[in-house]
DRENVEX-15657 format. One record per residue: residue in three letters; x negated, z, y of N, C-alpha, C in turn. Coordinates in pm, 1 decimal. Atoms other than C-alpha are relative to their C-alpha. Example, Ala and Ser with C-alpha at 12.3 -4.5 7.8 and 13.67 -1.06 7.14 Angstrom:
BEGIN
Ala, -89.0, 0.0, -119.0, -1230.0, 780.0, -450.0, -90.0, 0.0, 120.0 $
Ser, 82.0, -6.0, -119.0, -1367.0, 714.0, -106.0, 77.0, 73.0, 109.0 $
// end
This chain:
BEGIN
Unk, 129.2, 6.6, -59.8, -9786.9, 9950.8, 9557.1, -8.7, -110.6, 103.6 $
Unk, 43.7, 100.0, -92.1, -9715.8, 9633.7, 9746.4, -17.6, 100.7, 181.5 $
Unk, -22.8, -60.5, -158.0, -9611.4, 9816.5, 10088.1, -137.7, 130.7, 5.6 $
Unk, 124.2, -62.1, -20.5, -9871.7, 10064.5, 9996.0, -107.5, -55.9, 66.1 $
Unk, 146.4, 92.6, -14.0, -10198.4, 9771.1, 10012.8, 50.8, -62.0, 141.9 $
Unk, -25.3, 56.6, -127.6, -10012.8, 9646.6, 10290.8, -89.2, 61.2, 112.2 $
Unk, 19.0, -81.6, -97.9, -10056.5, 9944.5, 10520.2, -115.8, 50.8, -9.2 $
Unk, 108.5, -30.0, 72.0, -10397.1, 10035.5, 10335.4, -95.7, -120.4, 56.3 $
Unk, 90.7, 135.5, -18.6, -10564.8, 9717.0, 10308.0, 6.5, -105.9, 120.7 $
Unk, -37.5, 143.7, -17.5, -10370.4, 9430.2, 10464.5, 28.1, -59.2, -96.2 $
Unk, 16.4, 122.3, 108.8, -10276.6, 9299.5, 10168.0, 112.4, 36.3, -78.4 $
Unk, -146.3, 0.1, 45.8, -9997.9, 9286.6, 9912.5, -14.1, -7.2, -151.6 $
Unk, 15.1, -54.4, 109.6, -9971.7, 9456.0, 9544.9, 138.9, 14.8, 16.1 $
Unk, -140.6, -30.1, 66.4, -9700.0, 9566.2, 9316.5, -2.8, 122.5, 31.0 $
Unk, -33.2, -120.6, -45.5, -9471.8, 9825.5, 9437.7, 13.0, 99.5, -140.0 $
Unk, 40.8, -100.0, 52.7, -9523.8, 10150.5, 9242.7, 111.8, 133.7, 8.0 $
Unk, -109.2, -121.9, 9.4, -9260.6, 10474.2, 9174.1, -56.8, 124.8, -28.3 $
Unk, 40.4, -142.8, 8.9, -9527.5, 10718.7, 9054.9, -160.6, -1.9, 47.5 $
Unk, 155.4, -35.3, -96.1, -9875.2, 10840.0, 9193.9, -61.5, -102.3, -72.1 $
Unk, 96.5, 123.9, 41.8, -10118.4, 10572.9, 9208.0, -98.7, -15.5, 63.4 $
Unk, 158.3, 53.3, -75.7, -10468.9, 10483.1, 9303.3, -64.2, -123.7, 50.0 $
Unk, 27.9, 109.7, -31.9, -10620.9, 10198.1, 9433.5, -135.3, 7.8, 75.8 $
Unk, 132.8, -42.0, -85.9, -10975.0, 10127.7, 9525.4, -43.7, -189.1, 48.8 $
Unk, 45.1, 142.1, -48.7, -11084.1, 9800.8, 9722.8, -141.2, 1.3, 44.0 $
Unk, 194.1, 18.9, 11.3, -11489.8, 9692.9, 9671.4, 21.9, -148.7, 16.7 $
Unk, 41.4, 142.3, -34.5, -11604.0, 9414.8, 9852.4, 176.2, -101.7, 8.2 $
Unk, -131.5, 49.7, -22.3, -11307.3, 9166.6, 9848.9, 90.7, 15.5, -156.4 $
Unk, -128.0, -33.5, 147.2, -11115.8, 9332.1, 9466.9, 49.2, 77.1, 30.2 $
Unk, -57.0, -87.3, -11.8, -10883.3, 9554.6, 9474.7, 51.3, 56.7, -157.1 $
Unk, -46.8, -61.3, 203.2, -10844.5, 9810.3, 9121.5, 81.9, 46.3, 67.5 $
Unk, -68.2, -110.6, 0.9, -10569.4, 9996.0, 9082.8, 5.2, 77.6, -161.8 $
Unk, -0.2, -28.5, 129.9, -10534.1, 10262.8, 8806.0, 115.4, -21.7, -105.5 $
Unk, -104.3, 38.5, 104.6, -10208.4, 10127.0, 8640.8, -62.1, -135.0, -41.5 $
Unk, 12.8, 150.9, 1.7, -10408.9, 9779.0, 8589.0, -11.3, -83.4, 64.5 $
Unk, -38.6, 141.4, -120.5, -10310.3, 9605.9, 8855.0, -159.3, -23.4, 55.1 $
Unk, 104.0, 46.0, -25.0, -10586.9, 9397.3, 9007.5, 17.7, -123.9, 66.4 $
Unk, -18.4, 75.1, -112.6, -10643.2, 9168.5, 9314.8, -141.6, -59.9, 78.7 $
Unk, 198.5, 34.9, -112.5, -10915.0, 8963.1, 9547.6, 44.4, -77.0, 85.8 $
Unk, -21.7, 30.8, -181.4, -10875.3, 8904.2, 9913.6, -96.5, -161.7, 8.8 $
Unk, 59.4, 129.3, -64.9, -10994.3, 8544.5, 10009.1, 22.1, -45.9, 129.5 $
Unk, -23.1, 32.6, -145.8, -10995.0, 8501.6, 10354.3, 156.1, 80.8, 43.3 $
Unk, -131.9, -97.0, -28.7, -10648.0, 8609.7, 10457.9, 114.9, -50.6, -92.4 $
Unk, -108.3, -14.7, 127.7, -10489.1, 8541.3, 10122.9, -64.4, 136.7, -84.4 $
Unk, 58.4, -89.8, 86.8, -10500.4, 8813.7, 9868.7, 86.8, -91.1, -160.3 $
Unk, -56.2, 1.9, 121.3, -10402.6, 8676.4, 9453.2, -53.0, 119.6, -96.8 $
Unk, -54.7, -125.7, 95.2, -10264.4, 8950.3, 9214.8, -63.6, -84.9, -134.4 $
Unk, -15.6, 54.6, 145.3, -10369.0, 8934.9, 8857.7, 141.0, -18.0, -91.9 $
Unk, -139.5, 47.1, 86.8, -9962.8, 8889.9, 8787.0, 46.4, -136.0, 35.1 $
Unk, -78.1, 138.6, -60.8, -9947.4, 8563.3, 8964.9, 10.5, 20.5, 138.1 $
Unk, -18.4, 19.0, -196.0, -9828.8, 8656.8, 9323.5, -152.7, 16.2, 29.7 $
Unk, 144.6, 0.7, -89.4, -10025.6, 8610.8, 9615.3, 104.2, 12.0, 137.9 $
Unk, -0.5, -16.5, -119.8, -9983.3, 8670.1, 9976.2, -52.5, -81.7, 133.4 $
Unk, 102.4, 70.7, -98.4, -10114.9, 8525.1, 10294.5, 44.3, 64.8, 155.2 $
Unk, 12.6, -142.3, -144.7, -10166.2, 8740.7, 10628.7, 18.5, -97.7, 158.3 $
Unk, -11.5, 89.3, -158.0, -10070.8, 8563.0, 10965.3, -13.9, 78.0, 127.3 $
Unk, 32.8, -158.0, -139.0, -10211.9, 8793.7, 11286.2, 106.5, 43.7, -52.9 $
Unk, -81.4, -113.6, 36.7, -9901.6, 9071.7, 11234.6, 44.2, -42.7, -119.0 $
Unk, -83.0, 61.9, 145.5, -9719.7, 8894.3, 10941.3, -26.9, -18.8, -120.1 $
Unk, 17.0, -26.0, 125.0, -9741.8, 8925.7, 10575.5, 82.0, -104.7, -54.7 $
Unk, -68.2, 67.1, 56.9, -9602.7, 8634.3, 10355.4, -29.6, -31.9, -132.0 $
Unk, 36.1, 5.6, 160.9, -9534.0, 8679.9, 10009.4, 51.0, -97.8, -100.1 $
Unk, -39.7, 119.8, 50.3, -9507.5, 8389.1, 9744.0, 165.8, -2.3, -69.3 $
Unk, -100.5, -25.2, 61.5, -9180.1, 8585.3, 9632.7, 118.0, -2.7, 121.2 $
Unk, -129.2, 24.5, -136.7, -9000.3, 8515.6, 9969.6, -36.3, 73.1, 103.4 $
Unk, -31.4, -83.0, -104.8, -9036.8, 8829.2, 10121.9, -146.9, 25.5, 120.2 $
Unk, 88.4, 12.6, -78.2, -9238.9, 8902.6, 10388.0, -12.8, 166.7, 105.7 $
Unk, 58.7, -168.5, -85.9, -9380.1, 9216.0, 10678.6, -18.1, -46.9, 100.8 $
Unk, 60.3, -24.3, -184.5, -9435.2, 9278.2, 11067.8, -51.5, 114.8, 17.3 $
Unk, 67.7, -100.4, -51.5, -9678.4, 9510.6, 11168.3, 22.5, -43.2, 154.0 $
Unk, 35.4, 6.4, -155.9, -9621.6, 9612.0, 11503.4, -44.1, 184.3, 51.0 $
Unk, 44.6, -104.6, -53.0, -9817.1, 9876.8, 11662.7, -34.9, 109.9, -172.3 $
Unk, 42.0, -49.1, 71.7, -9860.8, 10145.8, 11392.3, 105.2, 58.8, -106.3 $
Unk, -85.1, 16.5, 107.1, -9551.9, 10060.2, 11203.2, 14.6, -104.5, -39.9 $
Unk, -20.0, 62.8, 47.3, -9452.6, 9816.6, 10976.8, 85.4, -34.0, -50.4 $
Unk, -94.7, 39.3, 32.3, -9131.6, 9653.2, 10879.7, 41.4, -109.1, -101.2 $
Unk, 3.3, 106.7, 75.3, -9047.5, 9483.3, 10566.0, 155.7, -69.4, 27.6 $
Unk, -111.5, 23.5, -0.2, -8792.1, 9246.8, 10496.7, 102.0, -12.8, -67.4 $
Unk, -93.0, -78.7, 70.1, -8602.6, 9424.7, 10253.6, 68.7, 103.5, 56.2 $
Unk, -66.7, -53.1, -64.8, -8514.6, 9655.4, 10487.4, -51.9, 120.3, 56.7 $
Unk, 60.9, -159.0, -21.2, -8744.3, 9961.3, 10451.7, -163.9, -3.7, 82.1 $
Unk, 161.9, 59.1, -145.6, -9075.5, 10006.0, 10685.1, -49.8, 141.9, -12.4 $
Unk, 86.3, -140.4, 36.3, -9326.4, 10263.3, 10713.6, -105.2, 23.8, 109.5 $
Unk, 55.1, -45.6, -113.1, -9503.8, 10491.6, 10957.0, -126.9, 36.5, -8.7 $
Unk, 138.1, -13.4, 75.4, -9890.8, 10494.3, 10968.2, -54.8, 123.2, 129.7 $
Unk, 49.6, -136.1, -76.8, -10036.0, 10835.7, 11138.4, -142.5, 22.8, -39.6 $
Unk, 153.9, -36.7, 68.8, -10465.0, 10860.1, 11111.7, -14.0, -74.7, -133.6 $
Unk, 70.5, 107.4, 123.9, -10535.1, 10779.2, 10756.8, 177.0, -1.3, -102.3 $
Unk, -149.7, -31.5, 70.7, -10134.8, 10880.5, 10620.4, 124.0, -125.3, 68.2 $
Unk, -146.9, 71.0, 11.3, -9864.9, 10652.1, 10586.0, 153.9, 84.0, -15.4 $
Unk, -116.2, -50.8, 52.5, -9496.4, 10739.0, 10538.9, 148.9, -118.1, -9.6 $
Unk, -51.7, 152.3, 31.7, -9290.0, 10501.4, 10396.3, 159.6, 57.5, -11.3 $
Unk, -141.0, 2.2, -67.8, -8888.9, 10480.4, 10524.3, 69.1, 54.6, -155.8 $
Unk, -29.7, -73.8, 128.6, -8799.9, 10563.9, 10114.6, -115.2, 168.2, -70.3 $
Unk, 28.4, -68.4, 28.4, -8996.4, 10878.3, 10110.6, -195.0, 4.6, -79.7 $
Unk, 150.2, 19.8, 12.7, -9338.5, 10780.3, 9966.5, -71.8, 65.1, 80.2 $
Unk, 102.6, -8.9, -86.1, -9648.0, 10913.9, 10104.6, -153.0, -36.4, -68.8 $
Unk, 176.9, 4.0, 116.7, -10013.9, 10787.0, 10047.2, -97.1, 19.9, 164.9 $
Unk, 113.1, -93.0, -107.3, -10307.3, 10876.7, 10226.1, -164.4, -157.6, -83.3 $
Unk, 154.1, 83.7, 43.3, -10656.1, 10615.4, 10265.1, -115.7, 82.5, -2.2 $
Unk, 139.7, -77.4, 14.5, -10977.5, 10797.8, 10186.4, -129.9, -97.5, 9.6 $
Unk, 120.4, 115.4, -48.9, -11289.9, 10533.2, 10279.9, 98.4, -123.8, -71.0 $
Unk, -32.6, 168.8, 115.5, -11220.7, 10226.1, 10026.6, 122.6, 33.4, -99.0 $
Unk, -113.8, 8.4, 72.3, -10928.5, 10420.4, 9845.8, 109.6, 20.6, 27.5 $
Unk, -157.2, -74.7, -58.1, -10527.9, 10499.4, 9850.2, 32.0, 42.8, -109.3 $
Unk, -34.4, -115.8, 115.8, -10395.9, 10759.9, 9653.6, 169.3, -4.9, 95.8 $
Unk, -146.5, 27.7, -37.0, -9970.2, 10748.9, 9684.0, 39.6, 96.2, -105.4 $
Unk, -51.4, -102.7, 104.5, -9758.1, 11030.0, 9579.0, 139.1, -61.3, -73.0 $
// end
């Protein structure tokens, strides 16, 4: 889910292997496996501990890794990156999620 909230939100969650939901109200973010998050200015903290912090294009996560958004892709630095089309993503390992107002649904 992280690369999901990325491309969704701006923001940075645990990555995810099977369909998942996620709804962001006001500055929380639910998801339906548990997970749970709140945006503070341009940090976001996870209820597992990580946290994030958003730099204009750049994503920096407390676990090292980090993101470049440029234009209407995004490049992590693990290696894999993902293509954002209208409200659909498509993520370089096959993923697809889709934003609906305030939610993301990921297959």
């Amino acid at each position: 889910m992280r690369h999901v909230l990325a491309i969704a939100f701006g923001l940075w969650a645990a990555t995810a292997a099977q369909a998942e939901t996620c709804q962001l109200i006001g500055n929380q973010i639910l998801c339906d496996d548990g997970t749970s998050g709140q945006r503070i200015g341009t940090n976001t903290y996870w209820n597992d501990g990580s946290s994030s912090q958003q730099i204009g294009r750049f994503t920096y996560n407390n676990d090292g890794t980090s993101s470049q958004q440029i234009g209407n892709h995004t490049y992590y630095s693990d290696g894999t990156s993902a293509h954002t089309i209208g409200n659909t993503t498509y993520f370089s390992d096959g993923r697809t999620c889709r934003r609906m107002g305030n939610r993301v649904a990921c297959d």
